[in-house]
C-alpha positions as CSV (number, residue, x, y, z in Angstrom):
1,X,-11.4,-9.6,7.6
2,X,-12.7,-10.0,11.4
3,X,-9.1,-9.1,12.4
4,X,-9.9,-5.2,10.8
5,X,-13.1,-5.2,12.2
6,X,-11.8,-5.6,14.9
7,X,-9.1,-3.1,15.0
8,X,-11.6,-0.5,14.4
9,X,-13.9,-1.3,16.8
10,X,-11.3,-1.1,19.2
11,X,-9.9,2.0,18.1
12,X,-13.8,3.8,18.6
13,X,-14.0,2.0,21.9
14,X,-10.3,2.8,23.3
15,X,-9.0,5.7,21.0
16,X,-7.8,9.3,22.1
17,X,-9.6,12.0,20.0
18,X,-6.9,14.0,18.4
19,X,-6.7,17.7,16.8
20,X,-4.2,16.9,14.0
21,X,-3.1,18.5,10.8
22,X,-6.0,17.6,8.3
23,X,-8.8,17.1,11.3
24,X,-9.8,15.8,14.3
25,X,-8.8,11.8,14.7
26,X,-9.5,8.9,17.2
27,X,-6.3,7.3,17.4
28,X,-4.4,4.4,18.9
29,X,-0.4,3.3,18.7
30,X,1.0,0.5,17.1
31,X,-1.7,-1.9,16.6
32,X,-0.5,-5.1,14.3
33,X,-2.6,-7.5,12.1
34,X,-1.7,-10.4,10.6
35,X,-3.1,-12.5,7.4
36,X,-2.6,-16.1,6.7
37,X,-2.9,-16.0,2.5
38,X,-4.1,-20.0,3.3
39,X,-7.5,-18.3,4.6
40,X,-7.9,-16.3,0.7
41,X,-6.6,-13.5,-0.4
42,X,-7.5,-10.3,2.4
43,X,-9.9,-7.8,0.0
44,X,-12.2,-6.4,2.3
45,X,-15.7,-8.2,1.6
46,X,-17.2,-5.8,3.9
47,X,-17.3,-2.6,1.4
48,X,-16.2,-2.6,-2.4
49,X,-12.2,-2.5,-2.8
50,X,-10.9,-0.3,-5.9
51,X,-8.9,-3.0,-6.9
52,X,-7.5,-1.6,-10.3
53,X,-6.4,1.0,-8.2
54,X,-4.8,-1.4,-6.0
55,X,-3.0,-3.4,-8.4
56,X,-2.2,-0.4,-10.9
57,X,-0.5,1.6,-7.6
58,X,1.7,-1.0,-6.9
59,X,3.0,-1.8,-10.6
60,X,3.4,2.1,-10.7
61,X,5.6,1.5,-7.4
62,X,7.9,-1.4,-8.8
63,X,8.0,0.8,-12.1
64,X,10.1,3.4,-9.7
65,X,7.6,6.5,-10.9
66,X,6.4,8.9,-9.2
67,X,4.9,10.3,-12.0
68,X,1.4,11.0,-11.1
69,X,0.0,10.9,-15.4
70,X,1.9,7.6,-15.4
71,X,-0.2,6.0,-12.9
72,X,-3.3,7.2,-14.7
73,X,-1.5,5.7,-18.1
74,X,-1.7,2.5,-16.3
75,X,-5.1,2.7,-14.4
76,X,-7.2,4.2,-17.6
77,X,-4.6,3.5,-20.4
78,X,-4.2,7.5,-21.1
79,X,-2.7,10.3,-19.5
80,X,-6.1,12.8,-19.9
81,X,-5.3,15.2,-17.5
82,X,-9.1,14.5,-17.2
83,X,-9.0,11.2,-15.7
84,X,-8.4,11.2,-12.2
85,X,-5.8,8.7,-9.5
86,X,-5.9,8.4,-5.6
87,X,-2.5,10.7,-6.2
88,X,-4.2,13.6,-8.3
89,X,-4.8,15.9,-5.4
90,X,-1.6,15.1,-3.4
91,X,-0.2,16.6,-7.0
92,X,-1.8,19.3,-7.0
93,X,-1.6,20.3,-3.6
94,X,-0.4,24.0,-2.3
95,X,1.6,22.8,0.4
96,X,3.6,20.7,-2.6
97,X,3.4,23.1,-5.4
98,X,4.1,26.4,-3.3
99,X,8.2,24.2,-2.6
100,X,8.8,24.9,-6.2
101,X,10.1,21.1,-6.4
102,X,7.3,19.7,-8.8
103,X,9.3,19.8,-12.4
104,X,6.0,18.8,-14.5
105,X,2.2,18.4,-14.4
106,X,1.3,15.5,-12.3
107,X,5.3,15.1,-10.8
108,X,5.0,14.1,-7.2
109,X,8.8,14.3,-6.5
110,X,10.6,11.2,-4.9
111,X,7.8,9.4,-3.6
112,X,7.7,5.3,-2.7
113,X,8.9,3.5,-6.1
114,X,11.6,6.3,-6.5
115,X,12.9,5.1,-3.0
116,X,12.1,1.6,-4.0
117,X,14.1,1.7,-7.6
118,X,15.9,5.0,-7.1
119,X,17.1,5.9,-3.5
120,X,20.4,7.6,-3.7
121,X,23.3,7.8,-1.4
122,X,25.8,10.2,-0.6
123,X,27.6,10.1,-3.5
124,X,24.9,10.2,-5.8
125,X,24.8,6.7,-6.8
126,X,21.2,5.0,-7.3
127,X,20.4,1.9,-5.2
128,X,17.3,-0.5,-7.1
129,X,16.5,-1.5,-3.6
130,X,13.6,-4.1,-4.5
131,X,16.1,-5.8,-7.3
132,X,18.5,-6.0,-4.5
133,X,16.1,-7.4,-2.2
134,X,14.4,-10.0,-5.1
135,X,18.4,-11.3,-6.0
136,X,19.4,-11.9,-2.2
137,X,15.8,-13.5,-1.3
138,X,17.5,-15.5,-4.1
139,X,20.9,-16.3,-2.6
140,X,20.5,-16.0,0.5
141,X,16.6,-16.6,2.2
142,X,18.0,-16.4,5.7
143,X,19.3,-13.0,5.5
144,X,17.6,-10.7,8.2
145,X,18.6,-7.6,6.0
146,X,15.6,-8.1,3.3
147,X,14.3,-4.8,4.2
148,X,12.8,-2.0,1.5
149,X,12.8,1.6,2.8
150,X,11.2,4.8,1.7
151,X,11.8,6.6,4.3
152,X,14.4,8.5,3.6
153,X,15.1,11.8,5.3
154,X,16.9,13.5,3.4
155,X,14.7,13.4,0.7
156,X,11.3,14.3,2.4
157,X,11.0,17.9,1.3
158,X,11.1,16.5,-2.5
159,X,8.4,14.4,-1.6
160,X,4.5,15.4,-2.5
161,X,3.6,13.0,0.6
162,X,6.3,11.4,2.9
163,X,5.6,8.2,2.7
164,X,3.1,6.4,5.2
165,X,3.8,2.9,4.5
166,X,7.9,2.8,5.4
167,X,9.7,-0.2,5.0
168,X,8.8,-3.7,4.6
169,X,10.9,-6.9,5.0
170,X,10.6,-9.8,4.4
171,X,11.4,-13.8,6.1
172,X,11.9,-16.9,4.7
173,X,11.2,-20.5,6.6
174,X,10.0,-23.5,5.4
175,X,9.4,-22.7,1.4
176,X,7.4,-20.4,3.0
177,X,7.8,-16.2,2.2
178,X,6.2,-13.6,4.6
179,X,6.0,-10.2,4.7
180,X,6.0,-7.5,7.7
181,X,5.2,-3.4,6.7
182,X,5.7,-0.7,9.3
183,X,3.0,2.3,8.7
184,X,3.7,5.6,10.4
185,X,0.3,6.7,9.8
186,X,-2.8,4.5,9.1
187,X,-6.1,5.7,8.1
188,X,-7.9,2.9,9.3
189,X,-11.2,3.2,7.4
190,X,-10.2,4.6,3.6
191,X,-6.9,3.8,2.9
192,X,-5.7,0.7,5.5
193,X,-8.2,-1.8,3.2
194,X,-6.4,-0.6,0.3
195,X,-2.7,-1.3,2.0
196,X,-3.8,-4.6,3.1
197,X,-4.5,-5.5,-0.6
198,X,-1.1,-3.7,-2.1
199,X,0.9,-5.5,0.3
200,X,-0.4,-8.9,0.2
201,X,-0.3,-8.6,-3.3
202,X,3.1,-8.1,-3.3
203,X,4.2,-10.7,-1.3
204,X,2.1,-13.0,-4.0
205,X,4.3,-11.5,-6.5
206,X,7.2,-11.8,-4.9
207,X,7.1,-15.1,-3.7
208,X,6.5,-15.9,-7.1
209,X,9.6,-14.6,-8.9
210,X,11.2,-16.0,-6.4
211,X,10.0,-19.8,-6.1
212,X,8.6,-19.3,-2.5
213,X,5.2,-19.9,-1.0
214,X,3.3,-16.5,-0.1
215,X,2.4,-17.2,3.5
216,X,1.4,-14.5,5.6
217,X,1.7,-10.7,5.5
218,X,1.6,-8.8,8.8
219,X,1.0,-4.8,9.2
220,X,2.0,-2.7,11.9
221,X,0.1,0.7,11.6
222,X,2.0,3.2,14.1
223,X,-0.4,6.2,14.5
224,X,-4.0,4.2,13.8
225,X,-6.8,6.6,13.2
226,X,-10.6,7.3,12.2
227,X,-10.8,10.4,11.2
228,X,-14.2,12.3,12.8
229,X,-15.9,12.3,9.1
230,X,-16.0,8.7,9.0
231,X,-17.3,7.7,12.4
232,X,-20.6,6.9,10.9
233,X,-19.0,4.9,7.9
234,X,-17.4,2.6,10.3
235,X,-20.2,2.3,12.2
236,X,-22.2,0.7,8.8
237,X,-19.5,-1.5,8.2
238,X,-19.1,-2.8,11.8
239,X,-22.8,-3.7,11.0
240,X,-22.2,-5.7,8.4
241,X,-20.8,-10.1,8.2
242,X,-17.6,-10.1,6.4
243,X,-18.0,-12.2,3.2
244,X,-15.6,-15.4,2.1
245,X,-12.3,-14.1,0.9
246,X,-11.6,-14.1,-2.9
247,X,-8.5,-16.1,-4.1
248,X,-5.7,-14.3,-6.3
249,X,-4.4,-15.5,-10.0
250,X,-1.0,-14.3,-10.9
251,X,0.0,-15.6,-14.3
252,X,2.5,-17.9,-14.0
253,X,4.6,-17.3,-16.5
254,X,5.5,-14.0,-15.3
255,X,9.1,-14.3,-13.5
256,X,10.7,-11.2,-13.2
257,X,8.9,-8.4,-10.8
258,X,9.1,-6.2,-13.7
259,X,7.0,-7.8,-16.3
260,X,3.7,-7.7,-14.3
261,X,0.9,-6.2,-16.0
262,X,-2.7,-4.9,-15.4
263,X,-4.0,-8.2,-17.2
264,X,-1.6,-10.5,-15.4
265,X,-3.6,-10.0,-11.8
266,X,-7.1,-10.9,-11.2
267,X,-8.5,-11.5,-8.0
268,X,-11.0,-14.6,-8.4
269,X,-14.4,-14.9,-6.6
270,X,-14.8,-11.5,-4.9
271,X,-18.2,-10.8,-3.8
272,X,-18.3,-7.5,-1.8
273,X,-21.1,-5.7,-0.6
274,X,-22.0,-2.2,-1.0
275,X,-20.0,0.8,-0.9
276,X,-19.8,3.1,2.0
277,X,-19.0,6.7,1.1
278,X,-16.6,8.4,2.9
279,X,-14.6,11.7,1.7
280,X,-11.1,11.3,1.4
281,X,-8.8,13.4,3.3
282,X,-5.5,15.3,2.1
């Protein structure tokens, strides 16, 4: 994880401070990292990853939810309104509720897996954009249109949070599948660790429904940022060696994206070190 490390130190060194909507920010544009899976799977050693909530996100997205009470029926297997998500305050957020689009407790309108399962055109027909993708990664691996979208904006006034992670795509060579995501907005210390998992993830996932190699994931975060409230929680983790990388088991006899479950993922050998608080900000 020397490649984040080093993305943050840069941004402190080199960022623009920034009044923005939810705080003051240190910012730089368009800074890319890449992965090579061959090095171990990229969970941040440096801090403790909330992997459940990694890997239950993303089955929530390929589900095509946006359901926030579904996402806590796959995190805590129940829907307690008293058990909490990293989506329960985006649900029940003024600016969301005061639109008069949420149509039940916890709905966070057409959010990432609708866009991924559900995105609709002009004429109302749905488009299951990741089946799409998975069949012509199939029949067609040199295709330069493998591309997943959730931005779409027509749709971004139905949406609790327009999306921050936008598209991904991905390329073939070799036996070999990467995987490149475009991030309007990154924040670099909370959430960017947790994106780096998700997306690697999926390429492992992926790769494997599809009979390719998962070989290297590369992020472009657009607007990169620290907010000011976490200046001295980056400066811990700057402190600190990173730890070896963990490796990741997929059960291999899942083979359609759809049949992944909570118990078919485990991250093997992860040896973090302590948390760092930081407060999350909506």
């Amino acid at each position: 994880m020397e490649k984040y490390h080093s993305a943050l130190e840069k941004i402190m060194k080199e960022g623009t401070d920034k009044k923005t909507r939810n705080g003051i920010t240190r910012s730089l544009f368009a800074i890319q990292i890449r992965f090579n899976m061959s090095d171990g799977f990229p969970a941040i050693t440096t801090k403790k990853l909330a992997w459940k909530a990694v890997v239950s996100e993303l089955l929530w997205f390929i589900e095509g939810s946006g359901d926030e009470r579904r996402l806590a029926e796959i995190l805590h297997k129940t829907r307690d309104k008293d058990k909490k998500t990293i989506w329960s305050a985006n649900s029940k957020a003024n600016y969301w509720l005061d639109r008069g689009y949420s149509k039940f407790d916890g709905d966070l309108g057409r959010i990432y897996g609708v866009q991924w399962r559900h995105w609709k055109n002009q004429f109302g027909e749905e488009i299951d954009q990741l089946k799409d993708i998975i069949e012509r990664i199939k029949s067609d691996p040199n295709d330069r249109r493998l591309i997943v979208s959730a931005w779409n904006p027509g749709e971004l006034k139905y949406m609790a949070l327009p999306p921050c992670h936008m598209s991904f795509q991905f390329y073939i060579a070799d036996n070999n599948i990467s995987l490149h995501m475009n991030q309007r907005s990154a924040d670099m210390f909370l959430g960017v660790p947790f994106n780096i998992a998700s997306y690697s993830l999926l390429l492992h996932m992926v790769g494997q429904v599809t009979g390719y190699n998962a070989y290297e994931v590369v992020l472009t975060f657009n607007d990169a940022h620290i907010y000011k409230e976490h200046f001295e929680s980056v400066e811990e983790l700057l402190k600190r060696t990173p730890n070896k990388s963990p490796q990741l088991k997929l059960n291999p006899k899942i083979s359609s994206i759809d049949n992944f479950k909570m118990e078919d993922i485990e991250l093997i050998d992860y040896n973090p070190q302590e948390s760092i608080s930081a407060k999350m900000i909506v």
